[in-house]
C-alpha positions as protocol buffer text, in pm:
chain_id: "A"
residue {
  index: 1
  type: UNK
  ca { x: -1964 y: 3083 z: 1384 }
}
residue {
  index: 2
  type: UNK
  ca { x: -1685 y: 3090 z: 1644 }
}
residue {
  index: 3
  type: UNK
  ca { x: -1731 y: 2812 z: 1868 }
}
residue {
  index: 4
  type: UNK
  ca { x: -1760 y: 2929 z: 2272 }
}
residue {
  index: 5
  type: UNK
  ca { x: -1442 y: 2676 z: 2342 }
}
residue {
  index: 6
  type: UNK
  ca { x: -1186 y: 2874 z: 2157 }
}
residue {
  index: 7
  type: UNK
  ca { x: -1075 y: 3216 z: 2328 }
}
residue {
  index: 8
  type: UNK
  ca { x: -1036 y: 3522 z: 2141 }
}
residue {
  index: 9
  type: UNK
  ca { x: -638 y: 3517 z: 2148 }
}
residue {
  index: 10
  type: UNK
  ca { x: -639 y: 3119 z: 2055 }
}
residue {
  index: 11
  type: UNK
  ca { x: -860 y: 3256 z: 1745 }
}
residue {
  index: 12
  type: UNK
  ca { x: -603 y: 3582 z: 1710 }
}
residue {
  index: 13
  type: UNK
  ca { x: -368 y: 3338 z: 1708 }
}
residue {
  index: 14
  type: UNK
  ca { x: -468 y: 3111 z: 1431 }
}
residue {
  index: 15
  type: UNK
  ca { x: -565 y: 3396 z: 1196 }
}
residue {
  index: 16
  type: UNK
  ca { x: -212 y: 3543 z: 1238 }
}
residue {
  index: 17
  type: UNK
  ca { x: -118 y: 3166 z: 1132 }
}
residue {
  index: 18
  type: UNK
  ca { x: -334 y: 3185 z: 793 }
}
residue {
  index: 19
  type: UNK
  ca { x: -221 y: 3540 z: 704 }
}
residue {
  index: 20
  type: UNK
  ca { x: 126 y: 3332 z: 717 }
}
residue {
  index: 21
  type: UNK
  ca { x: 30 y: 3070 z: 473 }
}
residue {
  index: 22
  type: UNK
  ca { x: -103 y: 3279 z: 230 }
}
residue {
  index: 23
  type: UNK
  ca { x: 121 y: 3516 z: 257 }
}
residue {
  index: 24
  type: UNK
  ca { x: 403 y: 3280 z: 220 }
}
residue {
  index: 25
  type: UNK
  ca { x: 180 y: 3099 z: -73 }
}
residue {
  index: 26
  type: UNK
  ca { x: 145 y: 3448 z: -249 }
}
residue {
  index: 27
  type: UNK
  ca { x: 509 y: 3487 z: -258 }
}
residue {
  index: 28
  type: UNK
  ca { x: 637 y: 3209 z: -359 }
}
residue {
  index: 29
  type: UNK
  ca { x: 421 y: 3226 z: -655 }
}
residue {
  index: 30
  type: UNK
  ca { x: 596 y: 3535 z: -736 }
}
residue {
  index: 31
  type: UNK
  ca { x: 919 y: 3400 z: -692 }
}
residue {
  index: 32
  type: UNK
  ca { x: 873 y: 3117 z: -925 }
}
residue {
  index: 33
  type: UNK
  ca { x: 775 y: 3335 z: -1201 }
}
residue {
  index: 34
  type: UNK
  ca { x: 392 y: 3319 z: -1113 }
}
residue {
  index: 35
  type: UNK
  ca { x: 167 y: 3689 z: -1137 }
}
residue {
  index: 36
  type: UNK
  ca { x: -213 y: 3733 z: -1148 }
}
residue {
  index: 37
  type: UNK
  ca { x: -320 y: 3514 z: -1401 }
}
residue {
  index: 38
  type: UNK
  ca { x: -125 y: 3228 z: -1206 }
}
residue {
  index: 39
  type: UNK
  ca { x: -379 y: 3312 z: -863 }
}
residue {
  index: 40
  type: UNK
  ca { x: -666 y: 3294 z: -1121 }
}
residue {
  index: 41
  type: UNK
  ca { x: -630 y: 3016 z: -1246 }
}
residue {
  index: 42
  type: UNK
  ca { x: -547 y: 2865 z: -879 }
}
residue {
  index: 43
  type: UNK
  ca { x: -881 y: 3007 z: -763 }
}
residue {
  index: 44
  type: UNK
  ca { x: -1048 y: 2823 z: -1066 }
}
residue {
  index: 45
  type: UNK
  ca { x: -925 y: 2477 z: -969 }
}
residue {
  index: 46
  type: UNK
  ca { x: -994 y: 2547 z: -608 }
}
residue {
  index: 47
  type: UNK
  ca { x: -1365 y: 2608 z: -700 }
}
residue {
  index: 48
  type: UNK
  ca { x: -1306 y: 2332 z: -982 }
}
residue {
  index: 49
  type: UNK
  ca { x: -1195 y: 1968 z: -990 }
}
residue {
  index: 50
  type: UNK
  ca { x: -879 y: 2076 z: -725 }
}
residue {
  index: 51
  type: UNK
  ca { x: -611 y: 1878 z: -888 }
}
residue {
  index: 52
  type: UNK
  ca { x: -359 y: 2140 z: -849 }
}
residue {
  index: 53
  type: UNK
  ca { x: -488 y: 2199 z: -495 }
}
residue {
  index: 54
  type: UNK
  ca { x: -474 y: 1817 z: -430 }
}
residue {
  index: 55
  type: UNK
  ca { x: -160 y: 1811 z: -552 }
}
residue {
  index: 56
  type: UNK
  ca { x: -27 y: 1995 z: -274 }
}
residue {
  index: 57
  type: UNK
  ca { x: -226 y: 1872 z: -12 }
}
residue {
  index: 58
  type: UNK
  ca { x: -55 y: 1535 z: -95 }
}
residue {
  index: 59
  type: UNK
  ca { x: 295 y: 1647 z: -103 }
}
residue {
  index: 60
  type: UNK
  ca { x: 244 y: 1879 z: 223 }
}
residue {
  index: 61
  type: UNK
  ca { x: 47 y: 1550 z: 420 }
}
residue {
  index: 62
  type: UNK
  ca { x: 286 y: 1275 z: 338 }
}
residue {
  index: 63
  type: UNK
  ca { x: 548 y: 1103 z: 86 }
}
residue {
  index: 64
  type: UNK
  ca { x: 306 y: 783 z: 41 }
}
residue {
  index: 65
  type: UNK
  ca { x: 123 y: 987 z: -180 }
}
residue {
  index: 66
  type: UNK
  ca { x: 402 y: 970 z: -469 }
}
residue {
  index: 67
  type: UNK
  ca { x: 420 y: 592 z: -369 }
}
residue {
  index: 68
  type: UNK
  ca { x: 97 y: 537 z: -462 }
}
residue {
  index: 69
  type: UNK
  ca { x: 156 y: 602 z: -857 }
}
residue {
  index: 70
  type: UNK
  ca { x: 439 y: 323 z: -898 }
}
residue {
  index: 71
  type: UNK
  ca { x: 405 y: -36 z: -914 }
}
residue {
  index: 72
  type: UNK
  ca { x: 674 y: -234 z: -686 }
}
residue {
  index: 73
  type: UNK
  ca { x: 793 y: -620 z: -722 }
}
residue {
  index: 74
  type: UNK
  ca { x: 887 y: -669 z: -354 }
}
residue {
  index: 75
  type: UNK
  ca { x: 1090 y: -998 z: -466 }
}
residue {
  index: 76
  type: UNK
  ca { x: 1095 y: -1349 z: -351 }
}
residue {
  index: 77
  type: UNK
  ca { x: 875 y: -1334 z: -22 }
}
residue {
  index: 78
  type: UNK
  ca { x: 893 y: -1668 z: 217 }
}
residue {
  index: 79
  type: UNK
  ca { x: 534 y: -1726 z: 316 }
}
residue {
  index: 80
  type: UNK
  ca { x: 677 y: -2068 z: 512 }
}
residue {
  index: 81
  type: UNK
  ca { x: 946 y: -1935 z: 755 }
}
residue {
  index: 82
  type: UNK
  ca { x: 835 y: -1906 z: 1123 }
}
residue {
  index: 83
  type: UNK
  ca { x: 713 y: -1602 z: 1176 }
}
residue {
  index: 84
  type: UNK
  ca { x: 922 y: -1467 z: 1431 }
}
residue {
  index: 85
  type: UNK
  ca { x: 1243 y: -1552 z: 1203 }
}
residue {
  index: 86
  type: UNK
  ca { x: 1047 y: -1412 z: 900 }
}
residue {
  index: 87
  type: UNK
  ca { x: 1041 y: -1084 z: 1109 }
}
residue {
  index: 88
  type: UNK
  ca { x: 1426 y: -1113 z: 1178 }
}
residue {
  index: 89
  type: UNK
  ca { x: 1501 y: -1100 z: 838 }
}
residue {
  index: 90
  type: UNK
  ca { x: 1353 y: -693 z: 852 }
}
residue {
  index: 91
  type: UNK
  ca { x: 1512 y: -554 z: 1165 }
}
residue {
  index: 92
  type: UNK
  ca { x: 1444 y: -259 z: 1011 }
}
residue {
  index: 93
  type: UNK
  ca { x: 1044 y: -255 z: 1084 }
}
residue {
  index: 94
  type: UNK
  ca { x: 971 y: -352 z: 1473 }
}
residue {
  index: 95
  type: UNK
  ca { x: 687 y: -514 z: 1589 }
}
residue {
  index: 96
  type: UNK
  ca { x: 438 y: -350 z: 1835 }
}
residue {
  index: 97
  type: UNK
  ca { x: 474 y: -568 z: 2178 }
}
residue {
  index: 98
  type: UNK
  ca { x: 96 y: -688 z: 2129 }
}
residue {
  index: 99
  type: UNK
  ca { x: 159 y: -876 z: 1831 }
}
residue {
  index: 100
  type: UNK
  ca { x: 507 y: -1023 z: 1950 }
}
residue {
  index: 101
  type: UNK
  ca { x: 272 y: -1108 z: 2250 }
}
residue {
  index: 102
  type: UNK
  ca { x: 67 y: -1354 z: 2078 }
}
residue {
  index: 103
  type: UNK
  ca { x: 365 y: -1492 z: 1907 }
}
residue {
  index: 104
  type: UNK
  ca { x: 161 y: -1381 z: 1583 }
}
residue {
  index: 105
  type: UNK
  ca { x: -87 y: -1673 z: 1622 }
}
residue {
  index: 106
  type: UNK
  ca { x: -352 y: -1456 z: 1605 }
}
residue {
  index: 107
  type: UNK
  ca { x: -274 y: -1356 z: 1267 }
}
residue {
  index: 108
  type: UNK
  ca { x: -483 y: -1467 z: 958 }
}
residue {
  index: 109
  type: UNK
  ca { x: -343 y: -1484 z: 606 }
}
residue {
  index: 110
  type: UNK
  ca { x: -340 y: -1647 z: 310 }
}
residue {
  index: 111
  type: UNK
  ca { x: -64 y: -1664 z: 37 }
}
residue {
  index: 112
  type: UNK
  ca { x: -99 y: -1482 z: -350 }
}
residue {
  index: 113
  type: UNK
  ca { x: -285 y: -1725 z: -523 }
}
residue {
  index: 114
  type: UNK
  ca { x: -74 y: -1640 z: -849 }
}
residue {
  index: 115
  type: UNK
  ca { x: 264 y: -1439 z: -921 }
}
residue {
  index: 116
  type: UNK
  ca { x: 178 y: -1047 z: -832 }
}
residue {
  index: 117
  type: UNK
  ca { x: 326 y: -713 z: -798 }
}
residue {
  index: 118
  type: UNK
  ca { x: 206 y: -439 z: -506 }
}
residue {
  index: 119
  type: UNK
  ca { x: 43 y: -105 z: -540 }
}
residue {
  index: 120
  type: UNK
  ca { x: -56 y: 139 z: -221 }
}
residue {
  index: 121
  type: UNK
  ca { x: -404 y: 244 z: -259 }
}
residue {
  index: 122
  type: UNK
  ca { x: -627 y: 538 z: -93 }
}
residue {
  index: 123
  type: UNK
  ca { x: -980 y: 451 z: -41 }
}
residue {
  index: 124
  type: UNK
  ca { x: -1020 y: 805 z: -57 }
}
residue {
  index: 125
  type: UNK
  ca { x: -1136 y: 1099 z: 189 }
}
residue {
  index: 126
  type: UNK
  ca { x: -1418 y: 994 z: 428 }
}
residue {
  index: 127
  type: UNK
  ca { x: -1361 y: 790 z: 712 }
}
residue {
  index: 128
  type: UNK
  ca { x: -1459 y: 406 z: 628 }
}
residue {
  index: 129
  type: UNK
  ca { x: -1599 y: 142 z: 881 }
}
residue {
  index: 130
  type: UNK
  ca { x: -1443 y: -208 z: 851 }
}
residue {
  index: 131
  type: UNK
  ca { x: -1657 y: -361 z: 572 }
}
residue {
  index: 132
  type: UNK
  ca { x: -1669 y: -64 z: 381 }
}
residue {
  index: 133
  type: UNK
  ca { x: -1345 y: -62 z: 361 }
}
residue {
  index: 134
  type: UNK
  ca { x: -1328 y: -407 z: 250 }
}
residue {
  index: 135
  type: UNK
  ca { x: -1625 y: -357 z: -37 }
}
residue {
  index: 136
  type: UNK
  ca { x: -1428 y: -13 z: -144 }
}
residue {
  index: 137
  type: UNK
  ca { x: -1440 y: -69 z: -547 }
}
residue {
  index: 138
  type: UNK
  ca { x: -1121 y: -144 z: -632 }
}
residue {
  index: 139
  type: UNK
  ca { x: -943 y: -277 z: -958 }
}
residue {
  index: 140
  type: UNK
  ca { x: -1090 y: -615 z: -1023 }
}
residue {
  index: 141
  type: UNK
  ca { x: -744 y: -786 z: -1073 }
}
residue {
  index: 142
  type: UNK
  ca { x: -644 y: -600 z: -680 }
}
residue {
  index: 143
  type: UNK
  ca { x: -658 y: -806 z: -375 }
}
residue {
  index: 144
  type: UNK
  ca { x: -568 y: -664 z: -33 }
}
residue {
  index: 145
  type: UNK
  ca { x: -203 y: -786 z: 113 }
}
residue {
  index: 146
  type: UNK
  ca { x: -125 y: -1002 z: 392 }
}
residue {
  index: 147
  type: UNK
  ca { x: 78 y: -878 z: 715 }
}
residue {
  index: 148
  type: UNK
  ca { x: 414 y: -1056 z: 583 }
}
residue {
  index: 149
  type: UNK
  ca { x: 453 y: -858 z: 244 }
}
residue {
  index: 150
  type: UNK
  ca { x: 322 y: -578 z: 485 }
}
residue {
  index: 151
  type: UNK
  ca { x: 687 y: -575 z: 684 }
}
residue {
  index: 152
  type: UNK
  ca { x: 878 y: -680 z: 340 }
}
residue {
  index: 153
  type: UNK
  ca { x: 704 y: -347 z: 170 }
}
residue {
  index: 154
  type: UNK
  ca { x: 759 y: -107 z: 486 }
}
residue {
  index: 155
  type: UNK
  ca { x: 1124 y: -227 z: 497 }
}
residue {
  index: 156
  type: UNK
  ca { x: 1153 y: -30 z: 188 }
}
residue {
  index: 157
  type: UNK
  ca { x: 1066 y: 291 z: 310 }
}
residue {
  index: 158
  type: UNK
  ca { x: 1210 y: 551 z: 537 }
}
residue {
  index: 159
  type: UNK
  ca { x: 1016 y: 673 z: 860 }
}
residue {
  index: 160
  type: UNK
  ca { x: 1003 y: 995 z: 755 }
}
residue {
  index: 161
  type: UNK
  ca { x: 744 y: 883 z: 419 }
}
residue {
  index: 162
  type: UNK
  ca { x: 471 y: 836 z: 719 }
}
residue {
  index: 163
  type: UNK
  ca { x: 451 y: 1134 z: 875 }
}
residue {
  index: 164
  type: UNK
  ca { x: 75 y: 1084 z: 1030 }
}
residue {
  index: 165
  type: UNK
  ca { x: -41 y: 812 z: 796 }
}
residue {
  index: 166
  type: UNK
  ca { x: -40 y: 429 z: 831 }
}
residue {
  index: 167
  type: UNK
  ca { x: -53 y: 145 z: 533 }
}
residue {
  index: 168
  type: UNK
  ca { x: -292 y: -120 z: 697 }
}
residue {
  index: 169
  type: UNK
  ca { x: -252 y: -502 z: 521 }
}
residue {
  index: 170
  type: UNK
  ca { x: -646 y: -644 z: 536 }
}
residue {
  index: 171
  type: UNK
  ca { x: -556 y: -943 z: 362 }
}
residue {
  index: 172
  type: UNK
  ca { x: -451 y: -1016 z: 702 }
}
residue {
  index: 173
  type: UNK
  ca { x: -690 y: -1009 z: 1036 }
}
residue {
  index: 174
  type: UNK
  ca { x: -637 y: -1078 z: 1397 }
}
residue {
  index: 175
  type: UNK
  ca { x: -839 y: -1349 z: 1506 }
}
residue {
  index: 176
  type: UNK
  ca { x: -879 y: -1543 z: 1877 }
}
residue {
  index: 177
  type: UNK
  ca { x: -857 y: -1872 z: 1964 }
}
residue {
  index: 178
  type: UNK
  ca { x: -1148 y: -2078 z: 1885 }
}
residue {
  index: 179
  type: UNK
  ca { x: -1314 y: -1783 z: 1682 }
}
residue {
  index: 180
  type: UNK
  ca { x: -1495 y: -1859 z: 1394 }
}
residue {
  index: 181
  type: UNK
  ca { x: -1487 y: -1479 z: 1306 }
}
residue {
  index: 182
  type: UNK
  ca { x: -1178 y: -1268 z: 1279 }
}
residue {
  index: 183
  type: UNK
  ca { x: -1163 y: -907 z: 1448 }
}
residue {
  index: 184
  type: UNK
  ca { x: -1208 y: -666 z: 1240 }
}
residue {
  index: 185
  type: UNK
  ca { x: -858 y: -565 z: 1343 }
}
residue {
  index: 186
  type: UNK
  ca { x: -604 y: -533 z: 1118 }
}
residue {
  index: 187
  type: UNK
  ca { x: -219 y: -494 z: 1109 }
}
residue {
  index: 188
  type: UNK
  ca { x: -80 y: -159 z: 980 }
}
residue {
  index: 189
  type: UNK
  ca { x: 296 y: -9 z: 955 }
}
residue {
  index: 190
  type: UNK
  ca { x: 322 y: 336 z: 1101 }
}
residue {
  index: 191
  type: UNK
  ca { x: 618 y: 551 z: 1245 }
}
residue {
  index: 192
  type: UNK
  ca { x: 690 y: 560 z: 1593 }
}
residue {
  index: 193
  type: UNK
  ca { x: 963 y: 734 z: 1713 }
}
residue {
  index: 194
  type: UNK
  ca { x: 1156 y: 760 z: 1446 }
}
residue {
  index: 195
  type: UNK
  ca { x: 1119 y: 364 z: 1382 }
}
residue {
  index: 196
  type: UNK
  ca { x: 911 y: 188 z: 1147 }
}
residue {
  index: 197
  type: UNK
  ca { x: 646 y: 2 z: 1302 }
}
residue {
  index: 198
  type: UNK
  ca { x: 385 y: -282 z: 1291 }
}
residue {
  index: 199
  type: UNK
  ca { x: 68 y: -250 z: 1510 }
}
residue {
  index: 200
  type: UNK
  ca { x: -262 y: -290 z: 1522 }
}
residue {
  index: 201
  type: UNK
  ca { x: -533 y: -103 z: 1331 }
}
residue {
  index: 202
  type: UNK
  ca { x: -884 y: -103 z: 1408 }
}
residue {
  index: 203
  type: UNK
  ca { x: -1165 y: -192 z: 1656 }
}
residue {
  index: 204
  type: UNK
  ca { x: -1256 y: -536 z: 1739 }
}
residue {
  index: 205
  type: UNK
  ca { x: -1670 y: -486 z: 1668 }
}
residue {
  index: 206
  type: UNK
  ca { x: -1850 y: -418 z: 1379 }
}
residue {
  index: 207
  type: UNK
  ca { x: -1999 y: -34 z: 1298 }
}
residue {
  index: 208
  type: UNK
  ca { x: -1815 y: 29 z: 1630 }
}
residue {
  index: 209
  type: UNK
  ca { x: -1654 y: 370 z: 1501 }
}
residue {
  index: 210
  type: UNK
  ca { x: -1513 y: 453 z: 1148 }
}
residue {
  index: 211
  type: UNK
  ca { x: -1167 y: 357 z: 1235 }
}
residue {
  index: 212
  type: UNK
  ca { x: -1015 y: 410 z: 856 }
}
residue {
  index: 213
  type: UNK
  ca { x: -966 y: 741 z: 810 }
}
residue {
  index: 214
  type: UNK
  ca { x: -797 y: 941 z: 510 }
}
residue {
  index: 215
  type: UNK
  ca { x: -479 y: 920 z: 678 }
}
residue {
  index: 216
  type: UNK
  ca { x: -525 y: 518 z: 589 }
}
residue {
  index: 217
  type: UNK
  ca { x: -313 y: 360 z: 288 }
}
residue {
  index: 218
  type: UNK
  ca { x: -344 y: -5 z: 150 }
}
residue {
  index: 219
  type: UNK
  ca { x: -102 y: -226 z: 76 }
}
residue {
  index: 220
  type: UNK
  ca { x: -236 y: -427 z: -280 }
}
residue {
  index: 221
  type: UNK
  ca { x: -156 y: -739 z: -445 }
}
residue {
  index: 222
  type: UNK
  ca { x: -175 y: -631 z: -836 }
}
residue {
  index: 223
  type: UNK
  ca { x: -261 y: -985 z: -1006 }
}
């Protein structure tokens, strides 16, 4: 059904946009060698598992994806340095005003309990409220980052591997003053401008909205 909000020449307009994309898609095939047997067996994976489908999706939505199949050693990380000269030591990622705000004392976090490496995860394609997305199964040696290998990771990347997508770090969790229960807020690179960027990610209540969506990565400590 066409919903009463669009008008007719919104909907003209978006069905001269798909005639577009597949008539781009069609050629290209044919360009690259591809002929009738290639759409087939496109069609068959769309109504299949979709790994060739997926495949583009990920490449088309953002360059994390690609991160996501690597392992990184981010190095010698100093979980003792103030955190405001920590910070200095990455000019390249800047930090939202609310966090500078607080001077980062309303950050929680705890240091690797053991030697690790880092992996970015995707919890996968439906949105997740906070404690789902803290039970999501996950390897059993995988823990979730803190905000400080967060910025050392992110200083790694260009602002153009975000595109729409953030990598949140729930291994730390903003917390108030006298709280006995942190938010379930949690910091997140994303690019802003151009920049890379540390903000906040999430709402401050529980089953409040599903707040991690696909567009979500995680940063992982890989014990």
């Amino acid at each position: 059904m066409f919903g009463l909000n669009n008008s007719l020449s919104t909907i003209i307009n978006h069905a001269d946009d798909f005639a577009t994309i597949q008539r781009s898609l069609l050629r290209a095939i044919q360009e690259h060698g591809g002929d009738n047997s290639t759409l087939n067996a496109f069609l068959e994976d769309i109504r299949g598992e979709q790994k060739e489908l997926s495949a583009i999706a990920k490449r088309l939505v953002s360059p994390l994806w690609a991160h996501t199949e690597q392992t990184f050693d981010l190095g010698p990380i100093d979980f003792e340095k103030p955190m405001a000269e920590f910070c200095a030591e990455y000019p390249q990622v800047q930090i939202a005003k609310g966090i500078q705000e607080t001077n980062f004392s309303y950050l929680s976090f705890e240091k690797p309990r053991a030697p690790c490496t880092y992996r970015l995860v995707h919890l996968g394609s439906q949105p997740l409220l906070f404690d789902e997305m803290l039970e999501a199964k996950l390897d059993e040696r995988a823990r979730h980052a803190g905000w400080r290998e967060l910025v050392a990771f992110t200083a790694k990347l260009s602002p153009s591997d975000f595109r729409n997508c953030r990598i949140n770090a729930a291994g730390s969790r903003q917390c108030s003053k006298g709280q006995t229960e942190p938010h379930t807020i949690v910091p997140a690179t994303v690019e802003s401008q151009g920049e890379l960027c540390m903000v906040w990610s999430g709402v401050k209540r529980r089953g409040r909205d599903r707040n991690f969506g696909p567009d979500s990565f995680y940063l992982m400590r890989q014990f």
